[in-house]
C-alpha atoms as one frame of an Amber mdcrd trajectory, in Angstrom:
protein
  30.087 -26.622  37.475  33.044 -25.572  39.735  32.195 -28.993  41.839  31.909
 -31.309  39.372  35.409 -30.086  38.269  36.831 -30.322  41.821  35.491 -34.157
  42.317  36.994 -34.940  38.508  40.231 -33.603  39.890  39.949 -35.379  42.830
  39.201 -38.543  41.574  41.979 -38.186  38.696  44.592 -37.685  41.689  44.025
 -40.319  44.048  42.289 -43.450  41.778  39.580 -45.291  42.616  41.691 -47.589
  45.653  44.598 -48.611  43.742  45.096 -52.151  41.920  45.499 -55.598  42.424
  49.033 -57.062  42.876  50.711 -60.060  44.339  53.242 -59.514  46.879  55.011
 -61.883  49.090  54.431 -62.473  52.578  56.087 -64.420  55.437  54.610 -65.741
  58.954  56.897 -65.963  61.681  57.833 -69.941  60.919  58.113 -69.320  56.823
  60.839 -66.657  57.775  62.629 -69.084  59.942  62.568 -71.552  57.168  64.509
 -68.767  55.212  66.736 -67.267  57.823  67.940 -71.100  58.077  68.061 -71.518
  54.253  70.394 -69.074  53.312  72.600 -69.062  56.366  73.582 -72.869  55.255
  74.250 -71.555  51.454  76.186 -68.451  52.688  78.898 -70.336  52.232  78.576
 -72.390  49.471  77.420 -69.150  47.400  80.675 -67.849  48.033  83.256 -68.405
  44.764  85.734 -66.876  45.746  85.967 -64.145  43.509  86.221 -60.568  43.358
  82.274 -60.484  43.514  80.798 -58.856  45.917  79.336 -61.066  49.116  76.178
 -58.318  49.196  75.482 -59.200  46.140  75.296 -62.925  46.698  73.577 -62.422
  49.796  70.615 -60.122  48.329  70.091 -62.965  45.865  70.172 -65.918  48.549
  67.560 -63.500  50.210  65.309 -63.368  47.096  65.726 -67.455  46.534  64.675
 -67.690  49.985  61.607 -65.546  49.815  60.386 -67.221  46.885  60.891 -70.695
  48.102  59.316 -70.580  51.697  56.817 -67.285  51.846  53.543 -67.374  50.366
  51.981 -65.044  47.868  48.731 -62.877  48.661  46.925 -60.340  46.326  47.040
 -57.201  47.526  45.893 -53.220  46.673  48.657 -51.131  45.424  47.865 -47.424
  45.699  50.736 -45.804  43.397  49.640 -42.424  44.622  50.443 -43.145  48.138
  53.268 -45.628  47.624  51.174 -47.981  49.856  49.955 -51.693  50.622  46.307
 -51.762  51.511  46.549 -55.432  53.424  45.220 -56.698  57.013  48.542 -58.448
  58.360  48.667 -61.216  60.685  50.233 -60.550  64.133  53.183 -62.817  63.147
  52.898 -61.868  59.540  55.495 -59.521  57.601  55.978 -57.824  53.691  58.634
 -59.517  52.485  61.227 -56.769  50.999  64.229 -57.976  49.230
């Protein structure tokens, strides 16, 4: 009875693998695409203000992402706080 327990527990804990999400991903030439992107809209992002340029440039990095990466399904373990995916050798997370 004590085992049966123990492998509830256990199973409880740590899930069955994790779920399904969709994360973004960038080979070596998508992140060049972006790198290029938002250094030519540094600039024109800029308004002037008192708003912070971090700011603006988190966002451009996010825009950038989105427009030239590519989206992949993925297993999410929450437990861990891990990705379960196979990269490619020129292939990256991409983390904004």
């Amino acid at each position: 009875m004590k085992k049966i327990i123990l492998a509830i527990a256990v199973v409880g804990m740590f899930g069955c693998g994790g779920r399904e999400v969709n994360r973004q991903f960038c080979y070596c030439n998508e992140k060049d695409k972006a790198s290029e992107w938002i250094s030519q809209n540094i600039k024109p992002s800029n308004n002037m203000s008192d708003e912070e340029m971090e700011d603006v440039i988190r966002q451009l990095n996010r825009t950038a992402m989105n427009l030239f990466c590519h989206e992949k399904k993925a297993i999410w373990n929450s437990y861990s706080n891990t990705l379960k995916y196979e990269l490619d050798s020129c292939e990256t997370l991409a983390r904004y």
